[in-house]
C-alpha positions in Angstrom: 13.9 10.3 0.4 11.6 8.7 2.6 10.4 5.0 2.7 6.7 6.5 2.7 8.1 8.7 0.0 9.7 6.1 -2.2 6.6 3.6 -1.7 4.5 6.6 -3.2 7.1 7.5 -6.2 7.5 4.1 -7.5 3.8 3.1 -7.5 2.9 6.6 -9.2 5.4 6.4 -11.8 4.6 2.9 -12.8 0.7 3.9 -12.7 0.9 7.8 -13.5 -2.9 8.2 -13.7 -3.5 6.2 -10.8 -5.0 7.3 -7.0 -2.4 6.5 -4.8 -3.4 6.6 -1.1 -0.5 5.6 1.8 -0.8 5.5 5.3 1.7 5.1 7.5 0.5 2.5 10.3 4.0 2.2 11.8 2.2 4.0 15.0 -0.2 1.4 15.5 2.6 -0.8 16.1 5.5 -2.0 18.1 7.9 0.0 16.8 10.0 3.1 17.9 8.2 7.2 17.2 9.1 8.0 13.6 9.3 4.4 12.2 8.2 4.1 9.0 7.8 -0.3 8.6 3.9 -0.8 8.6 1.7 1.2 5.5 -1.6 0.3 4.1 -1.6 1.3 0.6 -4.7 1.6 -2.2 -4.0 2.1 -5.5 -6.9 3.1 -7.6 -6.0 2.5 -11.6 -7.7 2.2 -15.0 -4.5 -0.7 -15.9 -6.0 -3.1 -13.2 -9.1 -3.4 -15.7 -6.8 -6.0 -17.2 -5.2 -8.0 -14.8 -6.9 -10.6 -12.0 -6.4 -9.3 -8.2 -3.2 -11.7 -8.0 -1.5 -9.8 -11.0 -2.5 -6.9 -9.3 -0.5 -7.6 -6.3 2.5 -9.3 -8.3 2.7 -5.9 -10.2 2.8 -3.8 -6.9 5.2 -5.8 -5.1 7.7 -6.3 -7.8 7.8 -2.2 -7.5 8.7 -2.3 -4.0 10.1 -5.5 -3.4 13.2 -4.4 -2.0 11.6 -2.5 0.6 10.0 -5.2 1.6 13.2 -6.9 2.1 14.8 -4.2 4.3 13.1 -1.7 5.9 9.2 -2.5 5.4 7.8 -5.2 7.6 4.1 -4.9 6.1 2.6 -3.7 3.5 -1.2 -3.9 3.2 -2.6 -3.3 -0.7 -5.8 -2.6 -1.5 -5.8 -2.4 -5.4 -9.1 -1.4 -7.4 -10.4 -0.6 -10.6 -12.4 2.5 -10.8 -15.2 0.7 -11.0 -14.4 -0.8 -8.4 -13.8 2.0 -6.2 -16.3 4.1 -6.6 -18.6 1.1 -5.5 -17.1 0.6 -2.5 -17.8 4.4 -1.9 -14.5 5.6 -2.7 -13.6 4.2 0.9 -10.4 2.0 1.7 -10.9 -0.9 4.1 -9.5 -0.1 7.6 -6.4 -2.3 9.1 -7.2 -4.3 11.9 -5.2 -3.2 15.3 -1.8 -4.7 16.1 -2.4 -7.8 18.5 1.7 -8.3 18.8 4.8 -6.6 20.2 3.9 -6.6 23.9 1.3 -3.9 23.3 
């Protein structure tokens, strides 16, 4: 299985009725074709309701926190309510460009 695949699984199966968007920004990066280390990630889901934006991150992470250990080097979270979402317009916020790595 992928990384990108694995990120997705884990995030869906802890939040099954949840939007899950992933992007892999590995490209906009110093890093070689085909490298999957840089993803921004939004997670749309009714369980965040409950939970202040920091609890919000603490849940995500502890799914993936391995990965971020190894093979991820960021991991960008945008987590939302549906409330939330759909006043933002149902849009994610875009990641700024990559100002390291000799690029």
């Amino acid at each position: 299985m992928t990384i990108e695949a694995t990120l997705r699984s884990r995030v869906s199966d802890a939040f099954p009725q949840a939007l899950v968007l992933l992007e892999n920004e590995s490209h906009k990066h110093n890093v070689p074709e085909g490298s999957e280390t840089h993803f921004g990630m939004t997670v749309v889901a009714e369980e965040f309701e409950a939970m202040p934006r920091v609890k919000r991150h603490q849940a995500v992470y502890g799914l993936v926190s391995d990965l971020l250990d190894g093979p991820v080097h960021a991991l960008a979270l945008h987590l939302y309510t549906p409330k939330q979402w759909g006043e933002r317009n149902q849009q994610s916020p875009m990641s700024p460009e990559c100002l390291g790595g000799g690029r």
